[in-house]
Biopython code that builds the backbone (N, CA, C, O; Angstrom):
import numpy as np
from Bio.PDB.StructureBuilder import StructureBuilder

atoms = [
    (1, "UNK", "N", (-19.999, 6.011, 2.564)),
    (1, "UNK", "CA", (-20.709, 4.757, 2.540)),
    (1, "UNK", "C", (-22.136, 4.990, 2.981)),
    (1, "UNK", "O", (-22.486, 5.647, 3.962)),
    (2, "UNK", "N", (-22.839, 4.413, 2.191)),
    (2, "UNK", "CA", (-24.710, 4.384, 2.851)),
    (2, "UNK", "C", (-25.162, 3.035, 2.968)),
    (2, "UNK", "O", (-24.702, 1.929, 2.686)),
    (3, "UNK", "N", (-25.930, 3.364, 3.338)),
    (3, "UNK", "CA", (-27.173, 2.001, 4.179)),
    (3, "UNK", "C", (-26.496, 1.273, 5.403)),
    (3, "UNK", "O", (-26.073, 1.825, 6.418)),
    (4, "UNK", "N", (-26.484, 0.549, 5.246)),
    (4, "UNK", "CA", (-26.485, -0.186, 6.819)),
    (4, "UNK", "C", (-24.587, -0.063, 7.448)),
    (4, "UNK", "O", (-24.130, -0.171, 8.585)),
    (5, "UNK", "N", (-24.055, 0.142, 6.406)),
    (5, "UNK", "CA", (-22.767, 0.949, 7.007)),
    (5, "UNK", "C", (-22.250, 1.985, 7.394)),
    (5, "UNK", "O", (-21.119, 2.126, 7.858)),
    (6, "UNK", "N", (-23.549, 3.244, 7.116)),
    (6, "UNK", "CA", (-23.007, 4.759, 7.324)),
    (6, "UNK", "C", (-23.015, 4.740, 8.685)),
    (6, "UNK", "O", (-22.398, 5.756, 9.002)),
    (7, "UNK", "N", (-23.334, 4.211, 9.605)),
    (7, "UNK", "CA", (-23.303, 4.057, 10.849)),
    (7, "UNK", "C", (-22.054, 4.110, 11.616)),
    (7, "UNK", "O", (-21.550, 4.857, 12.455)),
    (8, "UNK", "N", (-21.690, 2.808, 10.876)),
    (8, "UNK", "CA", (-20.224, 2.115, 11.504)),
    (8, "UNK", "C", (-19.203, 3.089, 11.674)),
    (8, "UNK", "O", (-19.241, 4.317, 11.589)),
    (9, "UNK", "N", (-18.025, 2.072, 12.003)),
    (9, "UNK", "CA", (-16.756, 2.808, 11.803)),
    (9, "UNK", "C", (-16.022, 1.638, 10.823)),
    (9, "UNK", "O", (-15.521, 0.651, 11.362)),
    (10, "UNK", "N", (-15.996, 1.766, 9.692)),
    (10, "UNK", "CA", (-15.584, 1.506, 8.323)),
    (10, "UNK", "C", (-15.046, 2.162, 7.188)),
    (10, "UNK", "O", (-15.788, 3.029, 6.727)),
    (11, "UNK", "N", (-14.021, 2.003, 6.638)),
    (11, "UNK", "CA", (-13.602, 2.569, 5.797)),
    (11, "UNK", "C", (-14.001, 2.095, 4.499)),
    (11, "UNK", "O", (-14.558, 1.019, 4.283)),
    (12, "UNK", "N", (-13.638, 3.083, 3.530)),
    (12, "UNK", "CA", (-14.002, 2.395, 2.246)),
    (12, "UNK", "C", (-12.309, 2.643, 1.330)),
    (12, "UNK", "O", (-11.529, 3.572, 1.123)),
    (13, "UNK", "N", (-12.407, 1.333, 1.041)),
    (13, "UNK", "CA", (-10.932, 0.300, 0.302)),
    (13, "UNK", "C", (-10.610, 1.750, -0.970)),
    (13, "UNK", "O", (-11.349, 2.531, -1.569)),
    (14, "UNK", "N", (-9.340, 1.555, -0.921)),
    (14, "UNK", "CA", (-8.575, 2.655, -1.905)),
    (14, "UNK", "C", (-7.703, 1.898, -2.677)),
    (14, "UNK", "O", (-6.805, 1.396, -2.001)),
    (15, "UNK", "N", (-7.645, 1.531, -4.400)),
    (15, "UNK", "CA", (-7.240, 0.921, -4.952)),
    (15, "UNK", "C", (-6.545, 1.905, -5.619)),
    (15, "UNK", "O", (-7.137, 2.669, -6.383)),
    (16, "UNK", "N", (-4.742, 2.016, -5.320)),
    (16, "UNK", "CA", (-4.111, 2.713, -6.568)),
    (16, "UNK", "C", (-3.749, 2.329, -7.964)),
    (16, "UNK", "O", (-3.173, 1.257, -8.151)),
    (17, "UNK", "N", (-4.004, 3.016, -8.826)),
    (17, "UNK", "CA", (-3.504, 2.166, -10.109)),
    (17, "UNK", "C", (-2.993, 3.245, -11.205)),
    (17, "UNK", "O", (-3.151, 4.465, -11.172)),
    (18, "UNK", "N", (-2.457, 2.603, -12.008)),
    (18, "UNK", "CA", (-1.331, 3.495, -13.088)),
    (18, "UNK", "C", (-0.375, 4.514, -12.255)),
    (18, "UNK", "O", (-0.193, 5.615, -12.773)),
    (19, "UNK", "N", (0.283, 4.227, -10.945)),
    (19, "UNK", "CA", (1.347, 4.694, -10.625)),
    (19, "UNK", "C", (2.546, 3.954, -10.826)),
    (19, "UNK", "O", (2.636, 2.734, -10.959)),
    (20, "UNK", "N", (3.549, 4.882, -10.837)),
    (20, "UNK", "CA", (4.828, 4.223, -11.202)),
    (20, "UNK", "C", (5.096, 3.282, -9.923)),
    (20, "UNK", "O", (4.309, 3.134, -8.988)),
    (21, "UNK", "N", (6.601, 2.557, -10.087)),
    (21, "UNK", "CA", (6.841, 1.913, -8.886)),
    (21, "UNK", "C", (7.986, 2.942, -8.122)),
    (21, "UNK", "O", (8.587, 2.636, -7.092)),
    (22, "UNK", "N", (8.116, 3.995, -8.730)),
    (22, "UNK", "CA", (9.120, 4.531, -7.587)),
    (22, "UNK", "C", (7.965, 5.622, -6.951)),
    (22, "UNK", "O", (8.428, 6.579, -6.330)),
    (23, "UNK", "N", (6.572, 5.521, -7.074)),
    (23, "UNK", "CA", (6.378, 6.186, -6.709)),
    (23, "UNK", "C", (5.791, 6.557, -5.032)),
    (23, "UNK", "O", (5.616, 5.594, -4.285)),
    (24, "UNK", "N", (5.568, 7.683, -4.617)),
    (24, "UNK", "CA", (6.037, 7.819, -2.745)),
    (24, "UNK", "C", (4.822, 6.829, -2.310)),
    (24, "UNK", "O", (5.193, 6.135, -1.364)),
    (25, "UNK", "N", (3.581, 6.568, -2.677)),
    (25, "UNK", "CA", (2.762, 5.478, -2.079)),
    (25, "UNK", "C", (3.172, 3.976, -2.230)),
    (25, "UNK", "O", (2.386, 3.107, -1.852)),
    (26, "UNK", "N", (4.564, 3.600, -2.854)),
    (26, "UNK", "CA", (5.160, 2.049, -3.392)),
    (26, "UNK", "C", (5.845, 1.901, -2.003)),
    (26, "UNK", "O", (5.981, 0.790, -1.488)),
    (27, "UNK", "N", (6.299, 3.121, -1.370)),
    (27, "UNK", "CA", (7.387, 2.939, -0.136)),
    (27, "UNK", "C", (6.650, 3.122, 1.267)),
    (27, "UNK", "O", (7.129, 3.050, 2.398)),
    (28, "UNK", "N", (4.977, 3.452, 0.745)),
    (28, "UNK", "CA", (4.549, 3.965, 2.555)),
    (28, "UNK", "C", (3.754, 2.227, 2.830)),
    (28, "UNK", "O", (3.135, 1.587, 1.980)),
    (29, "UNK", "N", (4.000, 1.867, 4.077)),
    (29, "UNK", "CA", (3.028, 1.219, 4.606)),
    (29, "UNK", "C", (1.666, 1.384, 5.011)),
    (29, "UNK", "O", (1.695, 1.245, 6.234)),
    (30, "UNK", "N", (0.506, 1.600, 4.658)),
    (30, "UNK", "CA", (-0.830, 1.429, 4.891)),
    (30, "UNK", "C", (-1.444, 0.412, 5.481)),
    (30, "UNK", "O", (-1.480, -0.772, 5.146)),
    (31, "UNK", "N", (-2.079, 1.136, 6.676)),
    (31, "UNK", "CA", (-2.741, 0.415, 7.860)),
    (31, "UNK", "C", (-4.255, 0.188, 7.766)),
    (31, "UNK", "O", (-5.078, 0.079, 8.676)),
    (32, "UNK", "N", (-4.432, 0.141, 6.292)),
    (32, "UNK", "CA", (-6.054, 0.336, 5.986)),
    (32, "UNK", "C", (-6.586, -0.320, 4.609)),
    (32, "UNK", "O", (-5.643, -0.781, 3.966)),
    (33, "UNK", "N", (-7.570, -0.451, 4.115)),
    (33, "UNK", "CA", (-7.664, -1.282, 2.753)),
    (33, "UNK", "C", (-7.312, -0.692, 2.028)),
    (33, "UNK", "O", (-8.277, -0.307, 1.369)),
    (34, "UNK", "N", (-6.162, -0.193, 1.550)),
    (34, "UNK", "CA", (-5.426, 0.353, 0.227)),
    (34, "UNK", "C", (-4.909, -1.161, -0.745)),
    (34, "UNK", "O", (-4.775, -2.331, -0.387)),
    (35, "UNK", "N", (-4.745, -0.585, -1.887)),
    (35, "UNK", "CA", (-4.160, -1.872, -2.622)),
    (35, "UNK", "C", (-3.756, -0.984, -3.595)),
    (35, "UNK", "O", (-4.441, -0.116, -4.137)),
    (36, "UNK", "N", (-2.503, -1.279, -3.797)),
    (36, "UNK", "CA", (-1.440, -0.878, -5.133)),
    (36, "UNK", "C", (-1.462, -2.109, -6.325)),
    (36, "UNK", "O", (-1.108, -3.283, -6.213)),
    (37, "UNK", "N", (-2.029, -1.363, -7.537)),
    (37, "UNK", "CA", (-1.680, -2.276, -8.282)),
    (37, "UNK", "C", (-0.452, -1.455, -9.341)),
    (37, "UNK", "O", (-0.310, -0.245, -9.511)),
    (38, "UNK", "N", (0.422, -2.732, -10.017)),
    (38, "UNK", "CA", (1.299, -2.338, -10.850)),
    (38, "UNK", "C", (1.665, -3.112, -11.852)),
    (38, "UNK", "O", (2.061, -4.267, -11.693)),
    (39, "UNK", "N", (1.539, -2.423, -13.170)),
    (39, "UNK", "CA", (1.291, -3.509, -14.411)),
    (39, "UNK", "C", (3.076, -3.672, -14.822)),
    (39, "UNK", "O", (3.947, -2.804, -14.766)),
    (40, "UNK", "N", (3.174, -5.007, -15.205)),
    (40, "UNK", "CA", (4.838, -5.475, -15.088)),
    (40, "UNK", "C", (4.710, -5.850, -16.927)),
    (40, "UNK", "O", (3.641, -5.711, -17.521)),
    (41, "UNK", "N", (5.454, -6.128, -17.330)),
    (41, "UNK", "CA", (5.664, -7.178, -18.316)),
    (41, "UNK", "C", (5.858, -8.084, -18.461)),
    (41, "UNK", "O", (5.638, -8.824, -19.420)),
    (42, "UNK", "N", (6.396, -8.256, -17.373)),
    (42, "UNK", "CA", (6.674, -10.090, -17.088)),
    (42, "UNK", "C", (6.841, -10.935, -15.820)),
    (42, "UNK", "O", (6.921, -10.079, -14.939)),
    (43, "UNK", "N", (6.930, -12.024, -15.288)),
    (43, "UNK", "CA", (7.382, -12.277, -13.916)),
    (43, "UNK", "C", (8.263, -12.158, -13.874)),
    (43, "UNK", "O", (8.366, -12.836, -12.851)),
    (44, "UNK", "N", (9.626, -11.751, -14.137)),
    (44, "UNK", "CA", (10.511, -11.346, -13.659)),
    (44, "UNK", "C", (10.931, -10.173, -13.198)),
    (44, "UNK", "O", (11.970, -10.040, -12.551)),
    (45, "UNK", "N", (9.883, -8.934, -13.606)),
    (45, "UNK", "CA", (10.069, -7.659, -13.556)),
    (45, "UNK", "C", (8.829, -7.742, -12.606)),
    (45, "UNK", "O", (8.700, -6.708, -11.951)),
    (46, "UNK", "N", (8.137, -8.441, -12.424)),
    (46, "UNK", "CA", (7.361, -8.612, -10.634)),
    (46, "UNK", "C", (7.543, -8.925, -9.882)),
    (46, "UNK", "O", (6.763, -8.691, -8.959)),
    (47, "UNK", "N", (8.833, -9.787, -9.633)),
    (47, "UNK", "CA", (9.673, -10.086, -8.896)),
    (47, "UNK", "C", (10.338, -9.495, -8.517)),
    (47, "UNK", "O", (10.599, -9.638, -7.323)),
    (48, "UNK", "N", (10.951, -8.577, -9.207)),
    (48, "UNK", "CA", (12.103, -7.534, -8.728)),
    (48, "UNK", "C", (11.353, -6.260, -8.154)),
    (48, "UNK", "O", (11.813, -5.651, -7.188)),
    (49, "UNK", "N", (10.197, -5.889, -8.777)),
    (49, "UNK", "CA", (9.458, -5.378, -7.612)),
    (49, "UNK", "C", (9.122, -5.542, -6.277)),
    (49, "UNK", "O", (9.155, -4.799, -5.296)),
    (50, "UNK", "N", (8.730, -6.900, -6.509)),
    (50, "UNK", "CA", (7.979, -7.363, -5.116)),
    (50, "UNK", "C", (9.466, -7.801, -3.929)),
    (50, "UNK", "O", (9.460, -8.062, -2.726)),
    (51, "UNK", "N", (10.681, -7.714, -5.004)),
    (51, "UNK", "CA", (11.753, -7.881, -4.079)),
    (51, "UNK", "C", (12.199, -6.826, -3.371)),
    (51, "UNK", "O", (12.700, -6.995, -2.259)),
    (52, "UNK", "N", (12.034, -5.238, -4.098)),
    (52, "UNK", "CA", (12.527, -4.172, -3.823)),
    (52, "UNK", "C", (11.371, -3.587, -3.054)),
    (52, "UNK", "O", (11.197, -2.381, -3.233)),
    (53, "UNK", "N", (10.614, -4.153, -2.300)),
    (53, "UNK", "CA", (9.745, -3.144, -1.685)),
    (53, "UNK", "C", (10.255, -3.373, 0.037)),
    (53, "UNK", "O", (10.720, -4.396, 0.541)),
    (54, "UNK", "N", (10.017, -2.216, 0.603)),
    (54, "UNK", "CA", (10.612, -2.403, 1.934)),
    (54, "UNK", "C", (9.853, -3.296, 2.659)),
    (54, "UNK", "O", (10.340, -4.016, 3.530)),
    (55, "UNK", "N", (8.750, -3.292, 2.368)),
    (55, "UNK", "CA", (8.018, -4.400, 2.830)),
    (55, "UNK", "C", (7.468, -5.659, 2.868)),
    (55, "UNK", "O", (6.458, -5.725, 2.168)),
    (56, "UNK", "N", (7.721, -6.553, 3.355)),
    (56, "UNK", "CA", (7.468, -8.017, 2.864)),
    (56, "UNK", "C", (6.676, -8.897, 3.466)),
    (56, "UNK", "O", (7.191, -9.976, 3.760)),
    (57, "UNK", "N", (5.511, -8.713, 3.739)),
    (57, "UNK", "CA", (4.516, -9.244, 4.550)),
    (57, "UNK", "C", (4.208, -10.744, 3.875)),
    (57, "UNK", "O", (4.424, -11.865, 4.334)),
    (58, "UNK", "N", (3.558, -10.282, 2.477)),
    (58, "UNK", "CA", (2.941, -11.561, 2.082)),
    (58, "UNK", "C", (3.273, -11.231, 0.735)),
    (58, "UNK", "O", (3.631, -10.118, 0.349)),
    (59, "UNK", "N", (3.099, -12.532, -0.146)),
    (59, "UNK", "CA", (2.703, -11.967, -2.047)),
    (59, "UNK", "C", (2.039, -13.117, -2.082)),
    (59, "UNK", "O", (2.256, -14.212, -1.562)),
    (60, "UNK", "N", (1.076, -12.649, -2.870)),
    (60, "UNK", "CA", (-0.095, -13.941, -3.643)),
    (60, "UNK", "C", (0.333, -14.344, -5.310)),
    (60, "UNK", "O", (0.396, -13.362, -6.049)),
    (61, "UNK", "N", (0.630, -15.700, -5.952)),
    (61, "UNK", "CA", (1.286, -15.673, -6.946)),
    (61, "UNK", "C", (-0.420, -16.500, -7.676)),
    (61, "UNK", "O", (-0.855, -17.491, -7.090)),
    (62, "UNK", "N", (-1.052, -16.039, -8.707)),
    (62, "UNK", "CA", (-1.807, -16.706, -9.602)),
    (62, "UNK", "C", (-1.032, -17.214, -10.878)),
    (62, "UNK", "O", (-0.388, -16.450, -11.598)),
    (63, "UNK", "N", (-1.139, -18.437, -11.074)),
    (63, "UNK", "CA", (-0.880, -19.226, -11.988)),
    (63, "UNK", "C", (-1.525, -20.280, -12.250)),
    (63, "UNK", "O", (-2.365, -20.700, -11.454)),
    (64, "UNK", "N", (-1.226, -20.982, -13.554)),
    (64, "UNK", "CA", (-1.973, -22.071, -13.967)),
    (64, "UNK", "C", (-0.812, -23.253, -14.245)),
    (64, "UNK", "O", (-0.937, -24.347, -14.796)),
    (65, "UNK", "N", (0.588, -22.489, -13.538)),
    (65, "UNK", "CA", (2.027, -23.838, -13.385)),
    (65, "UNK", "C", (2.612, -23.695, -12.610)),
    (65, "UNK", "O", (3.341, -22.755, -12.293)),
    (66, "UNK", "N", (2.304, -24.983, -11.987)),
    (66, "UNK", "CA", (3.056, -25.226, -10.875)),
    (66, "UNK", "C", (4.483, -24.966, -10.611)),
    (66, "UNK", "O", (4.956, -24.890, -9.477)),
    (67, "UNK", "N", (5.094, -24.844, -11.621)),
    (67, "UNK", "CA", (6.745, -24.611, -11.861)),
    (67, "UNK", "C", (6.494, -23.066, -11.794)),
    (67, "UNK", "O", (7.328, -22.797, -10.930)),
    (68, "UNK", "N", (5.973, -21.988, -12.082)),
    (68, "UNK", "CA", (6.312, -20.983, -12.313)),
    (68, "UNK", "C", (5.848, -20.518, -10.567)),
    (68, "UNK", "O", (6.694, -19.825, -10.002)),
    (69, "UNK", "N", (5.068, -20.736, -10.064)),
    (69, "UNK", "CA", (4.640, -20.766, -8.474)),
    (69, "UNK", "C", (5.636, -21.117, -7.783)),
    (69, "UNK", "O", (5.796, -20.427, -6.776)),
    (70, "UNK", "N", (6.600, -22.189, -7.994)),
    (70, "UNK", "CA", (7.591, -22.727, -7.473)),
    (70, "UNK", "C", (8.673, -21.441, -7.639)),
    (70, "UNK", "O", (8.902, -20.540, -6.833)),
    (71, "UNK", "N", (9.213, -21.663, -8.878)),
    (71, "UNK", "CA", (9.995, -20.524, -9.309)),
    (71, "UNK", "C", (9.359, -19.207, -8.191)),
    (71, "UNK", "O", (9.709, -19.056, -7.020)),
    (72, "UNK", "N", (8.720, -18.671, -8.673)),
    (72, "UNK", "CA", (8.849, -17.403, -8.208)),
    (72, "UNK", "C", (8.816, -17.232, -6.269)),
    (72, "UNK", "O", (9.352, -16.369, -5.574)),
    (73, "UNK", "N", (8.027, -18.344, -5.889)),
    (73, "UNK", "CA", (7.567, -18.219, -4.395)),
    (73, "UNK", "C", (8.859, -18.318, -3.535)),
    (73, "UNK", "O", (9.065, -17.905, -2.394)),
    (74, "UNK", "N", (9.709, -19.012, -4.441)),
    (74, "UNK", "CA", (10.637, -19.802, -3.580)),
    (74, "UNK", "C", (11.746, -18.449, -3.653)),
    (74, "UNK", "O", (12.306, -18.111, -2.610)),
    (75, "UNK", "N", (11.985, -17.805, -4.771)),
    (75, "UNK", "CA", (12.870, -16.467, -4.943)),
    (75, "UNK", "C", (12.209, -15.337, -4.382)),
    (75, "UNK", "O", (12.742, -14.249, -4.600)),
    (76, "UNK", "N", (10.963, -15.362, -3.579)),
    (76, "UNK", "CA", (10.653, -13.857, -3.355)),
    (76, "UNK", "C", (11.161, -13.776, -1.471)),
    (76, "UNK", "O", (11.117, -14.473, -0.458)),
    (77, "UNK", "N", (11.458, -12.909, -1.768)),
    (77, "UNK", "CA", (11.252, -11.915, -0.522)),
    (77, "UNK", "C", (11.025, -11.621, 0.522)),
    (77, "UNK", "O", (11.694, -10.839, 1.197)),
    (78, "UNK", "N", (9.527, -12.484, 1.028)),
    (78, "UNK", "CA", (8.322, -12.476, 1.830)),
    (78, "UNK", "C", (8.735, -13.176, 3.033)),
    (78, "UNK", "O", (9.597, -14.014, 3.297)),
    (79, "UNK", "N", (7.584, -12.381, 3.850)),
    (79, "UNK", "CA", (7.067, -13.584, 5.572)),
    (79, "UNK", "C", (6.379, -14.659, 4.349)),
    (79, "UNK", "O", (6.962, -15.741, 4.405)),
    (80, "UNK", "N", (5.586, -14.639, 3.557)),
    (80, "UNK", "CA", (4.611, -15.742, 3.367)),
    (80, "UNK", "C", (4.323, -15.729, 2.128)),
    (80, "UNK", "O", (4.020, -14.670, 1.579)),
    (81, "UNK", "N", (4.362, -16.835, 1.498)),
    (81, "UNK", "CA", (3.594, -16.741, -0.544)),
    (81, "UNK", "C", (2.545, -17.174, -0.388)),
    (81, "UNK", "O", (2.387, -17.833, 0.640)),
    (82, "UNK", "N", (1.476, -17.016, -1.240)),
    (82, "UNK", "CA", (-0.348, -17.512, -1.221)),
    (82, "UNK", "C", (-0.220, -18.216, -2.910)),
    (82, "UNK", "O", (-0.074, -17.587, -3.958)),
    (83, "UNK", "N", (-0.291, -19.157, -2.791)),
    (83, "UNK", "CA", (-0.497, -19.719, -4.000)),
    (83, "UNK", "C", (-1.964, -20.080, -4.634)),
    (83, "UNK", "O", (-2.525, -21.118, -4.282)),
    (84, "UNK", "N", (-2.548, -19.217, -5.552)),
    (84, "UNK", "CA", (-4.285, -19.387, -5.803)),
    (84, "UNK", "C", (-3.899, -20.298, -7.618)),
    (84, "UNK", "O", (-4.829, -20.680, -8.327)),
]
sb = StructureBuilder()
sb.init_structure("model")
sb.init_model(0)
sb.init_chain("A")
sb.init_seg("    ")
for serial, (resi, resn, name, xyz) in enumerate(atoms, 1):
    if name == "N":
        sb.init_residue(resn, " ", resi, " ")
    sb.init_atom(name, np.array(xyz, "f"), 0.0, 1.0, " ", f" {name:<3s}", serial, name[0])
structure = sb.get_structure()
């Protein structure tokens, strides 16, 4: 990082993408700005992801229906759903 952050103590955010879901970063917990993304086909096969992960902190559901927010928030997993 440069300019007014090389200073700090800051990390810079690690976005994984095109990994599988069995793969060994789907099962580690990260204590830092990492973000896994994983392309599904459908909400139901993001669901069963987001059900099978050992971890269940939060899930954020984007939609534009209220029924499908319902649906899915209410079947997942989680401490908490974010509905945007």
């Amino acid at each position: 990082m440069g300019g007014e952050l090389a200073s700090g103590y800051y990390v810079e955010p690690l976005v994984l993408e095109g990994i599988s879901f069995d793969s060994h970063s789907m099962h580690q917990e990260y204590f830092g700005p990492v973000f896994s993304l994983y392309k599904v086909k459908n909400e139901e096969e993001a669901l069963t992801y987001a059900n099978r992960s050992n971890f269940g902190h939060g899930l954020t559901i984007f939609s534009e229906s209220p029924e499908t927010c319902k649906n899915l928030g209410t079947r997942a997993r989680v401490g908490i759903v974010s509905i945007n």
